[in-house]
C-alpha positions as CSV (number, residue, x, y, z in Angstrom):
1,X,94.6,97.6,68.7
2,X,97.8,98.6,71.0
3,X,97.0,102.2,70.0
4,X,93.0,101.8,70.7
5,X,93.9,100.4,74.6
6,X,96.6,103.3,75.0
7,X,94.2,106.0,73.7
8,X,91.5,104.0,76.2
9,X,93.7,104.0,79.1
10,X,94.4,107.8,78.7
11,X,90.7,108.9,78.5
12,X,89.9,106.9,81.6
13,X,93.0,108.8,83.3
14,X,92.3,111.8,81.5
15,X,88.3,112.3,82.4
16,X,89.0,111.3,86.4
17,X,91.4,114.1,86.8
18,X,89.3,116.7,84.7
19,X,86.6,117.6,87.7
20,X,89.4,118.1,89.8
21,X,90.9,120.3,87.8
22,X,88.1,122.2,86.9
23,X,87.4,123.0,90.4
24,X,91.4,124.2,91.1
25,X,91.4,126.6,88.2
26,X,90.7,129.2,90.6
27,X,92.7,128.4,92.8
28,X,90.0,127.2,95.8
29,X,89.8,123.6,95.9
30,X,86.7,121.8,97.7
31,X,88.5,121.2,100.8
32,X,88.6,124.4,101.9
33,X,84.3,124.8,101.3
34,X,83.9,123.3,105.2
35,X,82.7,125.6,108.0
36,X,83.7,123.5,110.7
37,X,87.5,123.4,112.2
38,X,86.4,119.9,114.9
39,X,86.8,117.5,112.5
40,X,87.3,113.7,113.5
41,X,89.9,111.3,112.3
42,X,86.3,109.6,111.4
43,X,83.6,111.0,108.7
44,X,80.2,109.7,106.6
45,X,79.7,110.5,103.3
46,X,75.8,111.8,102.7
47,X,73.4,109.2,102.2
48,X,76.0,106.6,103.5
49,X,72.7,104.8,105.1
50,X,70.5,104.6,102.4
51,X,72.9,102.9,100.0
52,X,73.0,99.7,98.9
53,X,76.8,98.6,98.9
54,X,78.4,100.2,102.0
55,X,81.8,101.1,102.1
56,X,84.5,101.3,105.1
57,X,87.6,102.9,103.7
58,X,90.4,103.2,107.1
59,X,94.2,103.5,106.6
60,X,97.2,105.3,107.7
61,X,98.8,108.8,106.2
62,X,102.1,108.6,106.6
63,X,104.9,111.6,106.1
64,X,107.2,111.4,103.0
65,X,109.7,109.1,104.3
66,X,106.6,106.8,104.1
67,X,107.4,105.0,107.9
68,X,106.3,108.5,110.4
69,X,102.3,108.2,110.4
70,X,101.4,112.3,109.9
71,X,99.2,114.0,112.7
72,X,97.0,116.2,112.1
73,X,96.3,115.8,108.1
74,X,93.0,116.6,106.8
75,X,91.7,114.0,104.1
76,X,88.9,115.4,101.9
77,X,86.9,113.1,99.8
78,X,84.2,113.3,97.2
79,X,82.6,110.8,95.0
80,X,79.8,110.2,92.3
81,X,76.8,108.7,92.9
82,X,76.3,104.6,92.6
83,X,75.1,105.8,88.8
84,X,78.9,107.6,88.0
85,X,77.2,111.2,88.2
86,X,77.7,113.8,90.7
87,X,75.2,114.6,92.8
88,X,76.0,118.7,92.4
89,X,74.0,121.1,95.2
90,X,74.1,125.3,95.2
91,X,74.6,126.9,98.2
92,X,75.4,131.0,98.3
93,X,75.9,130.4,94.7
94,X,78.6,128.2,95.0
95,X,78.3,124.5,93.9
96,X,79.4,121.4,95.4
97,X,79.4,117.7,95.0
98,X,77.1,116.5,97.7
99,X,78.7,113.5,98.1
100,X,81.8,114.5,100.1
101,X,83.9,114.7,103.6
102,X,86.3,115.3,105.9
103,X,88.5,113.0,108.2
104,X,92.0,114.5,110.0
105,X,94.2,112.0,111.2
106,X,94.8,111.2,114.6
107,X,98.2,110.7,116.7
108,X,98.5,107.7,114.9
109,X,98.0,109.1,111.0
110,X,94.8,106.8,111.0
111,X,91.8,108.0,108.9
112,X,88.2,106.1,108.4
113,X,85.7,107.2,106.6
114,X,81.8,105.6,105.9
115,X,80.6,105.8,102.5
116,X,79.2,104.0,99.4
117,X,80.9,102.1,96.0
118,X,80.6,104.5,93.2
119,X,79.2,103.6,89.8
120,X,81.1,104.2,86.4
121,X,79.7,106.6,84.1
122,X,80.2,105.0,81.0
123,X,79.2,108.0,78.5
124,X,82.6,109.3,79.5
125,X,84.6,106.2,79.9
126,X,84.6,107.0,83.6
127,X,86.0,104.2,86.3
128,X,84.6,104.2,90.1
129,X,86.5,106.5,91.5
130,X,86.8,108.7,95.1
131,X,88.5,111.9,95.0
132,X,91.0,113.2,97.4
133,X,93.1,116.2,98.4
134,X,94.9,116.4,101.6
135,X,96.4,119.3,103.6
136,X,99.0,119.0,106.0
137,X,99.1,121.8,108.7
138,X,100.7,124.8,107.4
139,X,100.8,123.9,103.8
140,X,99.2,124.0,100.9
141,X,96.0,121.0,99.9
142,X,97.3,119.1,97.1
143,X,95.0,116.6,95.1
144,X,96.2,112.7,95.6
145,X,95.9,110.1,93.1
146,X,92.4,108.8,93.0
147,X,90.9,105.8,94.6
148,X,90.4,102.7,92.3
149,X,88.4,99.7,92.6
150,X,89.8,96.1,91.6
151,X,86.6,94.5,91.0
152,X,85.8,97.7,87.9
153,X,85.1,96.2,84.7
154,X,86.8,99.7,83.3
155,X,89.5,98.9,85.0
156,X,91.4,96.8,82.4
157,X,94.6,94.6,82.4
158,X,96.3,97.1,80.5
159,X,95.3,100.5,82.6
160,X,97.0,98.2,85.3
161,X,100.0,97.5,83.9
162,X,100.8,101.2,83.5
163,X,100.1,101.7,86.9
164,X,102.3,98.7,87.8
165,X,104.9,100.7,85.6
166,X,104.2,103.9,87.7
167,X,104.5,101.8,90.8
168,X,101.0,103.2,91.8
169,X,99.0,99.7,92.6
170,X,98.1,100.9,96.1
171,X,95.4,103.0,95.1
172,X,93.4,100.2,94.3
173,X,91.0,99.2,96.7
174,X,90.3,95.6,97.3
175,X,87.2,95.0,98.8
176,X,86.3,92.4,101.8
177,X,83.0,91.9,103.2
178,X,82.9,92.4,107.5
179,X,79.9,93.0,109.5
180,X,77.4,93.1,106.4
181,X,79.6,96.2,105.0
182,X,82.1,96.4,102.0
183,X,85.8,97.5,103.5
184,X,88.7,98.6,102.3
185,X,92.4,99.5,103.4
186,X,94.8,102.4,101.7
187,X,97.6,103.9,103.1
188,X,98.5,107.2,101.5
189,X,102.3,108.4,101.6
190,X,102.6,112.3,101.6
191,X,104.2,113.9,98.8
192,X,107.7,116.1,99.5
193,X,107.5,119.9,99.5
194,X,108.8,119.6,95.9
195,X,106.4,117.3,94.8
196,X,103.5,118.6,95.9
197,X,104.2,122.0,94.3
198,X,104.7,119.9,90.9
């Protein structure tokens, strides 16, 4: 049974990095698919207003020594639908998961961005999930370790307590309801030059 949950607990952490992966393998992640250099430290997924569960994700980017918020960052997210699939679009034959964003940070290191909850796609033992990579100025996009959500069923005691072990709890989003909307808080510490090459 120990073996089962371990195996389990790999797939899960296993499957959410493989699209992310798939997309570096030649080198050109998704953030770098924008056309447009204004961005905001404030963004909306598409199709934020027609969904159902709303989501306000905000929070702070902070440098490595995890106290100095960091200017100037660009956040990129994507995310499945509320079904666990990507939405994928073609554009000048390139795809894309249409579900996506941009936010920099402001003086401050403060982010928001307007989206939806993700479902799980269950074929695939697949948790909700949003997908980031950020890029300081003058340096290369790394990917960060994806958002969670405390209320997934797939998210078991056990997948927790390795994260506990990995002291990586922060990633998972506990929800509040404000204003009719779902939100959410989570700070993300930069990695160190080493560790981002890693």
């Amino acid at each position: 049974m120990k073996n089962r949950m371990f195996l389990y607990c790999f797939i899960c952490f296993f499957s959410a990095n493989c699209i992310i992966s798939a997309q570096d393998s030649n080198n050109q992640l998704p953030l770098y698919d924008y056309t447009d250099l204004n961005f905001k430290n404030v963004d909306t997924i598409p199709d934020y207003e027609s969904k159902t569960n709303k989501l306000k994700v905000s929070g702070i980017i902070y440098k490595n020594d995890g106290v100095t918020p960091a200017k100037d960052v660009i956040l990129y997210v994507e995310q499945p639908d509320e079904n666990g699939d990507f939405d994928l679009r073609e554009t000048k034959e390139k795809r894309y998961v249409n579900h996506r964003g941009w936010i920099k940070t402001d003086a401050d290191g403060r982010y928001t961005f307007y989206t939806f909850v993700p479902g799980n796609d269950r074929r695939f033992n697949q948790m909700q999930q949003l997908f980031p990579i950020v890029k300081e100025p003058s340096k290369d996009a790394y990917v960060v370790e994806t958002f969670l959500f405390d209320e997934d069923p797939m998210l078991t005691k056990m997948c927790r307590k390795r994260m506990a072990k990995k002291g990586d709890l922060s990633r998972i989003l506990k929800l509040k309801k404000e204003n009719g909307i779902l939100v959410a808080q989570r700070n993300i510490i930069l990695k160190s030059d080493t560790e981002a090459t890693k």
